[in-house]
C-alpha positions in Angstrom: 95.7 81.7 122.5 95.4 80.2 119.0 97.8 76.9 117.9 97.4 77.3 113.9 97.2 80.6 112.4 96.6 80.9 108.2 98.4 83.8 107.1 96.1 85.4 104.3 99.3 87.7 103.0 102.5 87.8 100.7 105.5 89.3 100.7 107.5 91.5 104.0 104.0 91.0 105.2 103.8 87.5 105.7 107.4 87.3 106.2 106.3 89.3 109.5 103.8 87.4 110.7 105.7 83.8 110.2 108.2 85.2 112.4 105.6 86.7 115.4 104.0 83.4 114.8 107.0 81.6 115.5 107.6 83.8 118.7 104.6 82.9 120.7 104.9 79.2 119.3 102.2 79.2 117.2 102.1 77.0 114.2 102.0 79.3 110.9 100.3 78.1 107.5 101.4 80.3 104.7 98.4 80.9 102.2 100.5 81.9 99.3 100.0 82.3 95.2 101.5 79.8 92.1 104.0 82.9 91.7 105.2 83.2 95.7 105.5 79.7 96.4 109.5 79.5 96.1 109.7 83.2 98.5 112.0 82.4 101.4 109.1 82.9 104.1 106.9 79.9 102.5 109.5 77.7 102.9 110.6 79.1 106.7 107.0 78.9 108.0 105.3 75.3 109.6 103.5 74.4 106.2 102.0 76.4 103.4 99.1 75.9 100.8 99.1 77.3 97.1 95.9 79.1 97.1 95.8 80.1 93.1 97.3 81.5 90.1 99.7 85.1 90.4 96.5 87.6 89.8 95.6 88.5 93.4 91.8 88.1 92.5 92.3 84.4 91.6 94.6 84.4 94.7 95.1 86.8 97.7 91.8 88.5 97.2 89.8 85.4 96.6 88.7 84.9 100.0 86.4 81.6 99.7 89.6 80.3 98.5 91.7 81.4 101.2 89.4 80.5 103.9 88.6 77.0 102.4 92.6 76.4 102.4 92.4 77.6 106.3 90.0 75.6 107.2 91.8 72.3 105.6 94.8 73.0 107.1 93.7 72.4 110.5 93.9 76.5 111.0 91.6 78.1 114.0 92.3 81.7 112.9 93.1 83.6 109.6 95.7 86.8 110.0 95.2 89.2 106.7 97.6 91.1 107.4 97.4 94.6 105.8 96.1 94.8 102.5 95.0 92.8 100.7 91.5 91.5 102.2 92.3 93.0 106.1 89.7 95.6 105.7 87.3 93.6 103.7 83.9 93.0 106.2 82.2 90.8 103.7 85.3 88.5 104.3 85.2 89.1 107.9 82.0 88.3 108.6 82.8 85.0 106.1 85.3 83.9 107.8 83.0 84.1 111.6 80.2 82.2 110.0 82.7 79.2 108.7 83.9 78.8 112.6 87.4 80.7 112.0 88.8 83.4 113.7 89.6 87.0 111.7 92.4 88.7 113.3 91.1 92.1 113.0 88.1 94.3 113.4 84.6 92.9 113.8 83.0 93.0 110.4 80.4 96.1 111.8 83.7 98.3 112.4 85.3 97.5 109.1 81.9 98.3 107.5 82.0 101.6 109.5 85.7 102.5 108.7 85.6 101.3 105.5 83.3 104.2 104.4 85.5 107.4 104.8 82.1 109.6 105.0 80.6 108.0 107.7 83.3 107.3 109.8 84.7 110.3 109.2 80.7 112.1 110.8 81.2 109.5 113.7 84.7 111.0 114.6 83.5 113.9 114.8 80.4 113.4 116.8 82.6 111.8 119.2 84.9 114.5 119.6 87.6 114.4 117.0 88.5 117.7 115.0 88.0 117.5 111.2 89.0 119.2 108.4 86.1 121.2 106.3 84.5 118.6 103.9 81.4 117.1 101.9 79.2 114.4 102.0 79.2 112.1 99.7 78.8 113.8 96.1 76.5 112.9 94.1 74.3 114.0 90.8 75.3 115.4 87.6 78.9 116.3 87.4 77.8 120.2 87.5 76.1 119.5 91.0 79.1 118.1 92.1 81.0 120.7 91.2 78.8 122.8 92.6 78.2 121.2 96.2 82.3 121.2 96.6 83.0 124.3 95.5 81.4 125.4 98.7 84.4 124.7 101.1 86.7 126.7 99.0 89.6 126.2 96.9 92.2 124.4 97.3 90.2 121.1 97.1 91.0 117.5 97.6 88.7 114.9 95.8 88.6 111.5 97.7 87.5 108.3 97.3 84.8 107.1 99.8 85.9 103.7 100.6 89.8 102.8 100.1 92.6 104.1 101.0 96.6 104.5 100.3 96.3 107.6 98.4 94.7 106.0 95.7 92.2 107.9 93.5 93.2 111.5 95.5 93.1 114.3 93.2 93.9 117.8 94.4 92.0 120.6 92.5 93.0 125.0 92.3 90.0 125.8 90.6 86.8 124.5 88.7 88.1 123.4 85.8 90.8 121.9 87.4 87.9 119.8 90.1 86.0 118.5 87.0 88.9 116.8 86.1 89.4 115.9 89.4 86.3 114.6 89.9 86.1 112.5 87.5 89.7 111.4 87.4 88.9 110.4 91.7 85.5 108.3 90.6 87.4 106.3 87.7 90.8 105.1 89.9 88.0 104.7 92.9 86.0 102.2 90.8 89.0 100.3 89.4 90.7 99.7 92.7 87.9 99.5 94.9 84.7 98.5 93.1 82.8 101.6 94.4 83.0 105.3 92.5 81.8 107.5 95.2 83.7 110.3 96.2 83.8 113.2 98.5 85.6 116.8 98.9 88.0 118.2 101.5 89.5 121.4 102.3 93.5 121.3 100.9 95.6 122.0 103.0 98.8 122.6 101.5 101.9 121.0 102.4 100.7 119.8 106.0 102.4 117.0 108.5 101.0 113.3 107.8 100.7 112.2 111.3 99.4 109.0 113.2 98.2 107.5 115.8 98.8 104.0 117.1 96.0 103.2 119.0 94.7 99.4 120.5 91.4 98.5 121.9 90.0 95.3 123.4 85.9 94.1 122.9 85.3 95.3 126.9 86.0 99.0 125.9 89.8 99.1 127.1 92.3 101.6 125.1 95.2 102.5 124.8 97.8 104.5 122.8 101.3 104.2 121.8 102.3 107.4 120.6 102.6 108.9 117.2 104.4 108.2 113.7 105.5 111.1 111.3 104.7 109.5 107.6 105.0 113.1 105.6 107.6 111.9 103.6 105.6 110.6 100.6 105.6 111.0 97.1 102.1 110.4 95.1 101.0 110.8 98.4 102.5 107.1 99.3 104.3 107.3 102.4 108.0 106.3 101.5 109.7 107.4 105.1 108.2 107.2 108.7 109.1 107.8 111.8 108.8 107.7 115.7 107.9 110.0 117.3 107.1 113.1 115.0 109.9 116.0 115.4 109.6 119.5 115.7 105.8 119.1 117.4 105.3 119.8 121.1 105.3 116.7 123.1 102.4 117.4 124.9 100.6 118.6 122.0 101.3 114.7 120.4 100.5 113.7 124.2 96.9 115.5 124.1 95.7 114.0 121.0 97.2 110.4 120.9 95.1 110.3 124.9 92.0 111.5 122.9 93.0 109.3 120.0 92.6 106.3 122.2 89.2 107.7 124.2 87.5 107.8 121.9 88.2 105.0 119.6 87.7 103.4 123.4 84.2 105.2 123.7 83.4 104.4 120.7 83.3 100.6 121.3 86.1 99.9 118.4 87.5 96.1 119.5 90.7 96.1 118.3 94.2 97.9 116.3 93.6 101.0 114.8 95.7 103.9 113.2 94.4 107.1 113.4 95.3 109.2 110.5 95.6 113.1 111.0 96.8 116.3 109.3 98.3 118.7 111.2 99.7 122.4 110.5 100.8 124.6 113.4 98.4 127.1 112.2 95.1 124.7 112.3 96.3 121.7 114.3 95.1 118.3 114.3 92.6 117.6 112.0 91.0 114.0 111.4 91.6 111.9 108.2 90.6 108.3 108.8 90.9 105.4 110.7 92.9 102.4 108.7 91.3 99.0 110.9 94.8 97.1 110.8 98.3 97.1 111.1 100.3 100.0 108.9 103.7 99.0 106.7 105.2 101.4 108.8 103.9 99.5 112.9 107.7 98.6 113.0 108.9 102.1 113.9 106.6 102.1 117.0 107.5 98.8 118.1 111.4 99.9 117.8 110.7 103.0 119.7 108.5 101.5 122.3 109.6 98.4 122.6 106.1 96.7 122.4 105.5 94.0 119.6 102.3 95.3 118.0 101.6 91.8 116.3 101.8 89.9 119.2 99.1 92.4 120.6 97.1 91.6 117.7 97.0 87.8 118.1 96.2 88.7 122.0 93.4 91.0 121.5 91.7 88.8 118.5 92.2 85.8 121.1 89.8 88.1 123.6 92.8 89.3 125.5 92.0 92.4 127.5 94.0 95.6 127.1 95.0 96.4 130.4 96.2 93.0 130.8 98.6 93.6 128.1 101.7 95.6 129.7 101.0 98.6 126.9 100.9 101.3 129.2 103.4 104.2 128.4 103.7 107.8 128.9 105.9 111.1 128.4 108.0 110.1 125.1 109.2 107.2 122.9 112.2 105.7 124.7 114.3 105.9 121.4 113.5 107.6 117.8 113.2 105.3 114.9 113.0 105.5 110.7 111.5 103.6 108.5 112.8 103.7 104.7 110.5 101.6 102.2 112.3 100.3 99.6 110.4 99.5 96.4 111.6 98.2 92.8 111.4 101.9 91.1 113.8 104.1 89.5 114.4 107.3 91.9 113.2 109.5 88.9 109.9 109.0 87.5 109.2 106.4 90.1 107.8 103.4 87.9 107.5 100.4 89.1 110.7 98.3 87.7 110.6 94.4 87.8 112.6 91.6 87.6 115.5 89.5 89.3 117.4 90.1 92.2 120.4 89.5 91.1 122.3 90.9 94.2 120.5 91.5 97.5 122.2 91.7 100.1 120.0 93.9 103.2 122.5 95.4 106.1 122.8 94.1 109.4 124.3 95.6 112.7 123.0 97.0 115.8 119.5 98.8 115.6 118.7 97.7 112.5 116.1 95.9 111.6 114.9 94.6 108.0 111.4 93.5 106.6 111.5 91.9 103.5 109.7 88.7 101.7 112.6 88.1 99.1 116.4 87.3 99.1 119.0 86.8 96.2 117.8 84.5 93.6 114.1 85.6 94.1 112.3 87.6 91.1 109.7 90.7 91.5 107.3 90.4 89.6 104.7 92.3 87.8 101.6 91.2 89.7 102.0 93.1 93.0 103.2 96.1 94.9 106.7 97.2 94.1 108.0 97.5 97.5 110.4 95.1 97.9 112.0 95.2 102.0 111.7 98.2 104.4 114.6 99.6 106.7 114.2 100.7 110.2 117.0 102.2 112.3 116.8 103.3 115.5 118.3 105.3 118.2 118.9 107.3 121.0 118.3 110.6 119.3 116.4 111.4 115.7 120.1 112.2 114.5 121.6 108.9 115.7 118.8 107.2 114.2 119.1 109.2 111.0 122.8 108.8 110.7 122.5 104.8 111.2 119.5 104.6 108.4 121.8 106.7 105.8 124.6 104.0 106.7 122.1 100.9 106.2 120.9 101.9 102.9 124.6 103.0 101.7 125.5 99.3 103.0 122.5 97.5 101.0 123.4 95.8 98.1 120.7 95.2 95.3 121.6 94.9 91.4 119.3 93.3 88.7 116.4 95.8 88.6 116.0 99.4 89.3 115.2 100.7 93.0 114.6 104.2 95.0 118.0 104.2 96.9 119.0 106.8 95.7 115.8 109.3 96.2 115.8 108.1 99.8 119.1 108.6 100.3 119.1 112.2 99.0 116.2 112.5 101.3 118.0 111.6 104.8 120.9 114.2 103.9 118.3 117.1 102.6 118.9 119.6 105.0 115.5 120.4 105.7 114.4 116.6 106.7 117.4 116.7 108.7 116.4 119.8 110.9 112.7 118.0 111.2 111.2 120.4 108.6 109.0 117.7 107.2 105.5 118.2 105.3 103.8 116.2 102.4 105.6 118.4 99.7 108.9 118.0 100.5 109.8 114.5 98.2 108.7 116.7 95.9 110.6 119.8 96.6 113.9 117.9 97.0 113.2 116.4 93.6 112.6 119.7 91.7 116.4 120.8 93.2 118.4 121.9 90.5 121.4 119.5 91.6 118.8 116.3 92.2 119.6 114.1 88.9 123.5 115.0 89.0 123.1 113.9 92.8 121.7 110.7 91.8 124.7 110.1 89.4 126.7 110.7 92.2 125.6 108.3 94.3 125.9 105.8 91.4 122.2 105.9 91.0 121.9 107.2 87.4 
């Protein structure tokens, strides 16, 4: 096992990993930018080096910066967390050459993944189902047009490489996919340097459902069970859960076993999620395979009771699987919920800086918080807006459910504008309640005649 880890993250993130760090006694150095430096987390780790100014690309992203500042700190490993540079394979492979370890993929596998065509070809040649889709378009905008319309309408326009929802588009009819098109290729070359794009068959208001999966370099897998992430709005997931209600267990059992083979046939070497859509109608159908850790790993280690960052640091340190107590079957011992909580108003959902005047999480018995900040500490401008997540747990989804709508009640935060109140509309809408959940229902629940006047109810105006 590693004795110095460089943490290559900010925020809840490297909060996270200071902590797991701290666990297994393993000396944490916090990589951090001019604008982080005073976050509670710098100060609670072993040291910490000021890597750059705020803009992540002179900072967070730079990564001959980042591994230069590893490598004088004494580190023998660099964690990236998620985001950020976690699935970058140029970085990867840097950070091999300069004698340091990455904690992730090997750079071949984040090159693979990385490219949602290709990987998304492989997947299927090894077994996986998949939706109906293109290749990569390409041509005039009229061949484009004219190569998607093929599958059908409704379409969704992607982004080859990325991920998060950016750059999605979803497209009725042609007009409607030129626009698309073009709208998909200009977010896809802003956030990810790269404008390709590809089509796939909409499927309308579908379950978001994932797969925690762990491999080791000898070809050892193994699952742990599923996550329900449909509640999203802009198609960013904003609640998640373990395990995924109103689905069959075995059905869930099925594909999480054939999640793991074939990731393990495959040869992948370490954490994956695999991404699906699933309708009762179609079933399963392959999305993508994010290389790292999700926001939302902290509902599966709640409801198994496995640390999944700790598995990290014991696969990357050549660990085998098997060796790793991971083993489960049947069901989730307990249910648990994940609310994000980002510095947005819970109507048009713009991102709202500034101080934290009053933050004060919840604490009690099956809860758990993830945050980088505390009172005092500013959110600024330069980075996401998500500012701590909230994960109950339980016995039963309704326990769970019930505790979650007490924590977020119970949590304090004045001085800049937040979603409270959308996700606390959302864990008393009857629908999410009964385990109706798809990918449209934020939306639903905020077209409800009642939902502003709600809002003002709950003091959230």
């Amino acid at each position: 096992m590693f004795s110095k880890v460089a943490i290559a993250n900010r925020g809840a993130v490297a909060a996270r990993l200071v902590r797991a760090l701290s666990a297994t006694k393993i000396k944490s150095v916090v990589l951090c930018s001019e604008a982080d430096r005073e976050l509670p987390y710098v100060r609670e780790a072993d040291e910490y080096r000021v890597i750059g100014p705020p803009p992540p690309k002179d900072s967070y992203l730079c990564g001959e910066k980042v591994i230069e500042a590893a490598l004088a700190a004494g580190a023998e490993a660099i964690h990236p967390g998620w985001g950020f540079l976690s699935e970058d394979a140029d970085f990867a492979q840097k950070t091999g050459d300069r004698g340091l370890v990455f904690i992730g993929p090997s750079p071949k596998w984040l090159k693979i993944m990385g490219d949602k065509v290709k990987s998304r070809q492989m997947m299927a040649d090894l077994g996986l189902p998949t939706a109906p889709a293109t290749e990569e378009l390409i041509g005039t905008t009229q061949e484009k047009v004219a190569e998607a319309k093929k599958l059908g309408f409704p379409l969704l326009i992607k982004p080859s490489g990325g991920g998060g929802g950016i750059g999605m588009m979803p497209a009725e009819n042609e007009e409607g996919l030129i626009k698309a098109i073009e709208a998909a290729e200009s977010q896809a070359l802003r956030g990810f340097g790269r404008g390709a794009v590809y089509a796939e068959r909409l499927v309308k208001n579908p379950r978001h459902v994932e797969f925690q999966v762990i491999c080791d370099s000898q070809g050892g897998s193994v699952h742990l069970f599923e996550r329900d992430c449909s509640i999203q709005r802009r198609r960013q997931k904003v609640i998640e859960e373990a395990g995924a209600p109103n689905i069959e267990r075995q059905r869930l059992l099925d594909m999480a076993s054939l999640a793991a083979k074939v990731l393990g046939r495959s040869g992948y070497d370490h954490l994956a999620t695999l991404e699906t859509l699933f309708s009762p109608e179609t079933g399963f159908s392959f999305l993508e395979v994010n290389p790292r850790l999700q926001v939302e790993h902290g509902v599966t280690e709640e409801a198994t009771g496995k640390d999944l960052v700790a598995t990290q640091l014991a696969v990357a340190a050549g660990f085998r699987v098997g060796n790793l107590g991971l083993e489960v079957a049947g069901e989730p011992a307990r249910h648990a919920l994940e609310a994000r909580i980002y510095a947005e108003d819970s109507l048009r959902f713009l991102p709202s800086p500034g101080p934290l005047k009053v933050f004060r999480p919840p604490q009690g018995e099956s809860l758990r918080v993830e945050t980088g900040f505390a009172e005092g500490c500013l959110v600024t401008p330069w980075y996401d807006p998500m500012i701590a997540q909230v994960i109950a747990s339980g016995p039963t989804r309704a326990e769970a459910i019930a505790k979650l709508r007490e924590a977020l009640a119970a949590f304090e935060i004045e001085g800049l504008k937040t979603n409270l109140g959308f996700l606390r509309l959302m864990l008393s809408y009857e629908p999410f309640i009964n385990g109706l959940v798809h990918t449209g229902l934020a939306e639903e629940l905020m077209k409800s005649p009642s939902y502003k006047s709600d809002l003002a109810a709950l003091g959230y105006a």
